[in-house]
ROLUM-173347 format. One record per residue: x, y negated, z of N, C-alpha, C in turn. Coordinates in pm, 1 decimal, padded with zeros to 6 digits, always signed. Example, Ala and Ser with C-alpha at 12.3 -4.5 7.8 and 13.67 -1.06 7.14 Angstrom:
# ROLUM-173347
       n.X       n.Y       n.Z      ca.X      ca.Y      ca.Z       c.X       c.Y       c.Z
  +01319.0  +00569.0  +00780.0  +01230.0  +00450.0  +00780.0  +01320.0  +00330.0  +00780.0
  +01285.0  +00225.0  +00708.0  +01367.0  +00106.0  +00714.0  +01290.0  -00003.0  +00787.0
This chain:
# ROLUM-173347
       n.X       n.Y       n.Z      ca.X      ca.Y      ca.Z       c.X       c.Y       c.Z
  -02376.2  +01020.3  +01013.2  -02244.8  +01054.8  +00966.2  -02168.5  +01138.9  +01067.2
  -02277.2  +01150.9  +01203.2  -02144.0  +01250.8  +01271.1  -02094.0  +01371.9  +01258.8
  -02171.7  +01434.8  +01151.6  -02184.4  +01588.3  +01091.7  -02054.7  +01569.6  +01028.4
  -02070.9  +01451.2  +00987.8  -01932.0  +01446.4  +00899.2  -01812.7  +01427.4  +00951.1
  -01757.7  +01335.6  +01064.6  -01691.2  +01289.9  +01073.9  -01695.4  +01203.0  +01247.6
  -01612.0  +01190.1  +01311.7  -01582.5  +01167.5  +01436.7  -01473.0  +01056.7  +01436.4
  -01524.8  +00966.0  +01535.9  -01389.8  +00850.7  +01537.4  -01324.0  +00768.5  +01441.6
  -01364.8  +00796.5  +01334.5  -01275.8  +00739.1  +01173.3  -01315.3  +00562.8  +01198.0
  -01196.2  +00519.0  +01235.8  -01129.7  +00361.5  +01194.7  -01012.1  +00336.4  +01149.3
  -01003.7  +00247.0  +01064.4  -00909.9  +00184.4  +01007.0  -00819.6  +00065.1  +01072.9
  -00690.8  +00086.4  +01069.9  -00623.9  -00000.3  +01138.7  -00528.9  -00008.6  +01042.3
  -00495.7  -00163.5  +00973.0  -00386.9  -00197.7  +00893.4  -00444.4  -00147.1  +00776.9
  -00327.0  -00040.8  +00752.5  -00355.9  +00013.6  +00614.7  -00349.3  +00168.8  +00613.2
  -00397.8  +00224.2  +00744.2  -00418.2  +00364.9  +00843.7  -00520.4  +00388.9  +00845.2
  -00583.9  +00477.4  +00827.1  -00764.1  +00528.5  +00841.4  -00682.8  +00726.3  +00948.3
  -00785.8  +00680.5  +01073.6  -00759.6  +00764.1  +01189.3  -00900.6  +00780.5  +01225.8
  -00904.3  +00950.8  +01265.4  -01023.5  +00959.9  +01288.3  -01028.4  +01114.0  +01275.9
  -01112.5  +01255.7  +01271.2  -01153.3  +01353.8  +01257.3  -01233.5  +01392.8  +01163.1
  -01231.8  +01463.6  +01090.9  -01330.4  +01505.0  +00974.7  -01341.2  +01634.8  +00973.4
  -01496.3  +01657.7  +00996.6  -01519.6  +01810.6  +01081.9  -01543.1  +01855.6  +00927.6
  -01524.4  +02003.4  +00931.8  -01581.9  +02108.3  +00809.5  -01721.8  +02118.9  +00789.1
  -01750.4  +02037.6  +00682.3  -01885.1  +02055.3  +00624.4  -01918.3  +02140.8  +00524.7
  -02010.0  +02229.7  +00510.3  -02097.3  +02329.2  +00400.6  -02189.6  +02282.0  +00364.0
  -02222.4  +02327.1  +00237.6  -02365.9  +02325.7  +00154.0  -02401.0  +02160.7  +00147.4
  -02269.2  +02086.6  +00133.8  -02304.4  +01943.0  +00132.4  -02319.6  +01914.1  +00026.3
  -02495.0  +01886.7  -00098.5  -02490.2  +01894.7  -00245.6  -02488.1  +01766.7  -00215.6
  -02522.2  +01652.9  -00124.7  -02484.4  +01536.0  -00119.0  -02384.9  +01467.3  -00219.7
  -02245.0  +01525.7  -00207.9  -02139.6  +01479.2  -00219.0  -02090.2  +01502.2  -00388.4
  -02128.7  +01656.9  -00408.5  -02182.5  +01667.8  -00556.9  -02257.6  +01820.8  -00530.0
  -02366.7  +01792.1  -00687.6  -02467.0  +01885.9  -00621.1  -02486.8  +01941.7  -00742.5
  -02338.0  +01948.6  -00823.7  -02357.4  +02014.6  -00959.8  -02240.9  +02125.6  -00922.2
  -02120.8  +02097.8  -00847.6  -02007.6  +02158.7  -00846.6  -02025.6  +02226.5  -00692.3
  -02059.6  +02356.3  -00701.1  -02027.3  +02402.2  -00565.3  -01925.0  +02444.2  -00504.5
  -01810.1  +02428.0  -00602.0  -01636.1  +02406.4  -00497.5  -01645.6  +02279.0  -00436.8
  -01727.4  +02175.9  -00435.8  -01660.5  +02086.1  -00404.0  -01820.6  +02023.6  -00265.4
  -01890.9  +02145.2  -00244.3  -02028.4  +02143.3  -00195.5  -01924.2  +02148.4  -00001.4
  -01844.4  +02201.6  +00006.9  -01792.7  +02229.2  +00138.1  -01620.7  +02149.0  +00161.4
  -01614.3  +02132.9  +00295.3  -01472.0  +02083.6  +00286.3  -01468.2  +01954.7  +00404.8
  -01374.1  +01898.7  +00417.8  -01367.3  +01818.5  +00505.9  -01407.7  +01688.4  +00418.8
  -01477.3  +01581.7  +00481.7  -01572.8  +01429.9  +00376.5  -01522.5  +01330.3  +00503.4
  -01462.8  +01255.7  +00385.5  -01440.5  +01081.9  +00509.3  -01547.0  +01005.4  +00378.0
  -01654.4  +00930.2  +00493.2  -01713.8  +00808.3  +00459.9  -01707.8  +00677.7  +00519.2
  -01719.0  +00617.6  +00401.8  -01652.1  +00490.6  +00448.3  -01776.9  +00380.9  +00385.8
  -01743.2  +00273.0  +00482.9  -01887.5  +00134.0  +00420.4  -01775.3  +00023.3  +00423.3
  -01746.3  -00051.8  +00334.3  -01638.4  -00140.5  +00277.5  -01714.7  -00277.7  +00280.8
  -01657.3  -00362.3  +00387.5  -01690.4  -00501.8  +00397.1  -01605.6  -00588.8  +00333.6
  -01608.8  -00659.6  +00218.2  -01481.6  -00709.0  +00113.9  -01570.6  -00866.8  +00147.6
  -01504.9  -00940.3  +00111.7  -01440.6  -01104.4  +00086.0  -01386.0  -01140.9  -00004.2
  -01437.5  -01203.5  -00107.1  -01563.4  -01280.7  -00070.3  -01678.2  -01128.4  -00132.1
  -01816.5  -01197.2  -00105.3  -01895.5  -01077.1  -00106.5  -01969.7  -01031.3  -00233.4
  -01911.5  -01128.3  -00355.7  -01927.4  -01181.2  -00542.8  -01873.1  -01036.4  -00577.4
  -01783.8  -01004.8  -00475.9  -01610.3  -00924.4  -00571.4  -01710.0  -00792.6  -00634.7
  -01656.0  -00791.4  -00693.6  -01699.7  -00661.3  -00779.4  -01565.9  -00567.7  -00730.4
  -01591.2  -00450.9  -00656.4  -01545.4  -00317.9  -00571.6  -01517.6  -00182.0  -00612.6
  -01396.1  -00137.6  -00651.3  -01393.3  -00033.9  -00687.8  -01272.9  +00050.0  -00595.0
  -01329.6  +00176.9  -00579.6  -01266.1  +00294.1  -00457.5  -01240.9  +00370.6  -00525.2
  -01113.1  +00440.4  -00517.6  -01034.9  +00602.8  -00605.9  -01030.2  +00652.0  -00463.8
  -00978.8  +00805.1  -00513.0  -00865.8  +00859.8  -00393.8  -00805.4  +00887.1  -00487.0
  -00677.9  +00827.1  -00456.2  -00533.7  +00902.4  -00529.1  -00510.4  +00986.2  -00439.0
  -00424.6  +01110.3  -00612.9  -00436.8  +01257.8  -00580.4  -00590.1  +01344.4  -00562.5
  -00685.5  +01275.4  -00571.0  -00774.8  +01343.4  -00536.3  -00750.8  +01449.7  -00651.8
  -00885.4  +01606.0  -00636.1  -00889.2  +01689.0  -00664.4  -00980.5  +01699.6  -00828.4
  -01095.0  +01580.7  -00828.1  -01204.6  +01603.2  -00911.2  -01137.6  +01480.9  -01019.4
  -01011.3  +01429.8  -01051.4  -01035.4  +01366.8  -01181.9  -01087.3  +01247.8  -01229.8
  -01193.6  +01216.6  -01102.3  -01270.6  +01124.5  -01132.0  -01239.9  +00969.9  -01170.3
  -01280.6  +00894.9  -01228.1  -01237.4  +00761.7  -01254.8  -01297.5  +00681.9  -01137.3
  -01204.1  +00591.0  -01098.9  -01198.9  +00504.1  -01001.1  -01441.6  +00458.0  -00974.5
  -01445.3  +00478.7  -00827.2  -01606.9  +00421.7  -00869.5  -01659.0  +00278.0  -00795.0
  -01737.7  +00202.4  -00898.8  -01756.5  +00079.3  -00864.0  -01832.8  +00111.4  -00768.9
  -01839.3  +00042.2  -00633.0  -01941.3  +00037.3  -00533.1  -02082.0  -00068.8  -00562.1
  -02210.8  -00003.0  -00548.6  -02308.2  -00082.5  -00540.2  -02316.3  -00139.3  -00437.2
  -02447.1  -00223.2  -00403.2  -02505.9  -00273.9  -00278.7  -02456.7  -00273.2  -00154.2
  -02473.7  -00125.0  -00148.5  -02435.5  -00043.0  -00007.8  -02357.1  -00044.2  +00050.7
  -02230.0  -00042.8  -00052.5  -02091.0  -00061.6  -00035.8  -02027.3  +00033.1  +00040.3
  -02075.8  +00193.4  +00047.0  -02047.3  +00343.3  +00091.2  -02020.9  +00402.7  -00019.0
  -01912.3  +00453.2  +00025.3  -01876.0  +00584.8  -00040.8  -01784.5  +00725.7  +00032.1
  -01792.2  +00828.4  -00015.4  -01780.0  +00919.6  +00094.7  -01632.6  +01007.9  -00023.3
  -01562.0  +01075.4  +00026.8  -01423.9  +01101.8  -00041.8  -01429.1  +01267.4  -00015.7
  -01375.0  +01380.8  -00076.8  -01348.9  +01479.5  +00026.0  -01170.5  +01508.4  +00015.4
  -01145.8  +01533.6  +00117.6  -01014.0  +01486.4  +00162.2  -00980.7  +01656.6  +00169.5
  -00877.5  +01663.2  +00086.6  -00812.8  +01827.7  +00076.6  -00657.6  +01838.9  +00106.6
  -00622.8  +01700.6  +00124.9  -00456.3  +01708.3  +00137.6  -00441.4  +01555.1  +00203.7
  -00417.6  +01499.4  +00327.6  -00389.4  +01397.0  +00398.5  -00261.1  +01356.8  +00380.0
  -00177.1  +01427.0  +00344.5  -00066.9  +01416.8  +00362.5  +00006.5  +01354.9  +00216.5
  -00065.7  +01350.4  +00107.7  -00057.9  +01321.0  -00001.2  -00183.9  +01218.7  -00080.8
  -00280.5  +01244.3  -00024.8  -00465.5  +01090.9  -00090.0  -00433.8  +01010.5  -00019.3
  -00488.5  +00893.0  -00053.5  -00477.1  +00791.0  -00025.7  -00602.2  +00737.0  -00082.8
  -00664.8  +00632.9  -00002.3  -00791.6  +00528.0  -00055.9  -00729.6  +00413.7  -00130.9
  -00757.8  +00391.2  -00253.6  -00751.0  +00272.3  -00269.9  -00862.8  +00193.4  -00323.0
  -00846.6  +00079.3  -00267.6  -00998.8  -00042.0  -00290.0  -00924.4  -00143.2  -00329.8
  -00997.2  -00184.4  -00461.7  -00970.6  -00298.1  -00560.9  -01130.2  -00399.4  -00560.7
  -01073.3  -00493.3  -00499.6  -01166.1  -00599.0  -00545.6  -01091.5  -00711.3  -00626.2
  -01240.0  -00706.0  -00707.1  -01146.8  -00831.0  -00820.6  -01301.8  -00942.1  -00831.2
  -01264.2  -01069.3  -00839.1  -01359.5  -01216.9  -00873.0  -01310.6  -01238.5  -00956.7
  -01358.4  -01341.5  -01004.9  -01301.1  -01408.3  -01132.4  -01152.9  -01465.0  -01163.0
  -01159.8  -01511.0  -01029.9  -00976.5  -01597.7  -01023.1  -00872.0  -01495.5  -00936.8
  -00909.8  -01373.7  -00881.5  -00796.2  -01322.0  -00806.4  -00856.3  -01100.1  -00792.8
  -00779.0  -01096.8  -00796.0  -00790.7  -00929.6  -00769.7  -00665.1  -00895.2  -00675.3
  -00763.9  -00815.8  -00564.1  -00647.5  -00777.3  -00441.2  -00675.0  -00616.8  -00426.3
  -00559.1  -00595.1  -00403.1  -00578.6  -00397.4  -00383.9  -00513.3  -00385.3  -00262.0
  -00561.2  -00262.9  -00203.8  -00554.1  -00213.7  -00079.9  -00514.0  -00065.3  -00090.3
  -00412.6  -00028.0  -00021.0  -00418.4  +00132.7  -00038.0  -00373.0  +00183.4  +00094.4
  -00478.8  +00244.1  +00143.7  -00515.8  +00343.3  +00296.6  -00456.7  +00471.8  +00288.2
  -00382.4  +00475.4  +00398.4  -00288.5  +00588.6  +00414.7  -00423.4  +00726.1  +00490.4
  -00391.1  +00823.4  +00483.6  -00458.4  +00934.7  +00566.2  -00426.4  +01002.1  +00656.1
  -00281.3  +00981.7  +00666.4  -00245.8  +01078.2  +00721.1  -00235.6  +01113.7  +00909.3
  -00303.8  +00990.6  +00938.9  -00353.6  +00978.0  +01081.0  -00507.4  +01046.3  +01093.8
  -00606.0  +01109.7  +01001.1  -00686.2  +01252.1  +01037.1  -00632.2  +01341.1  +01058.5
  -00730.7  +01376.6  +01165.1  -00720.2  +01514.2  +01155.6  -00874.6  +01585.9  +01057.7
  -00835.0  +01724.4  +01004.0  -00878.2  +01840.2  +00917.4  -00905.8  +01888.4  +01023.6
  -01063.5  +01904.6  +01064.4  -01111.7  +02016.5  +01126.1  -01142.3  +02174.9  +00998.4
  -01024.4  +02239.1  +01054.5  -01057.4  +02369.1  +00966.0  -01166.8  +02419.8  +00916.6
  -01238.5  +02574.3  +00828.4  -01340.3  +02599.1  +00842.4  -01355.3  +02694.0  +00952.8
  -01507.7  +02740.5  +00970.8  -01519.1  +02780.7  +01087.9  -01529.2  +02960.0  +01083.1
C-alpha cells in the first residue's frame, strides 16, 4: 500500500496521513478510466463485535456508488478528490444494535499529479 499512501491513521474520528498520486490504477475500477488515476486512501476496518455485518460509503464521493458491504477482508480503498468535503462512513449493524461512524479527511494531505 505504500504506492498508495504514506502514514494514514486514524485518530478519533480524523483519518491523517498522505495519499500520493496514483496512475493506471485498474485496481480501483478497471472499467472507468477517469477514475483509473488520482489520489486512493485504503483502509482495513477492525469492527466489534466481529458477527456485524459492515458497510463503508464516502460521502460526497464522485462515482454514485451505493454504500459497499465489506467481505472477509474487511479492506476497502476510496479515491479521495475533495478532503475538504468526503467523509468515510462505516455502519455496522448485529442483530440488536447498529453504530455509525463518520471519518473526517481533512487532516490528508493530496499529493498532486506529477
Amino acid at each position: 500500500m505504500s504506492e498508495l499512501q504514506n502514514g494514514v491513521k486514524i485518530t478519533g474520528t480524523e483519518i491523517t496521513g498522505t495519499l500520493n498520486w496514483v496512475t493506471d490504477f485498474i485496481g480501483f475500477n478497471g472499467t472507468n478510466p477517469t477514475e483509473q488515476s488520482g489520489n486512493y486512501l485504503a483502509l482495513r476496518f477492525d469492527v466489534e463485535p466481529s458477527d456485524a455485518t459492515v458497510t463503508v460509503d464516502l460521502i460526497n464521493g464522485t462515482d454514485g456508488k451505493p454504500p459497499t458491504q465489506l467481505d472477509d477482508d474487511m479492506n476497502a480503498v476510496f479515491r479521495i478528490t475533495d478532503k475538504a468535503t468526503q467523509k468515510v462512513q462505516v455502519v455496522a449493524k448485529t442483530a440488536d444494535d447498529t453504530k455509525t461512524i463518520l471519518y473526517g479527511l481533512s487532516g490528508l494531505t493530496l499529493n498532486p499529479s506529477a
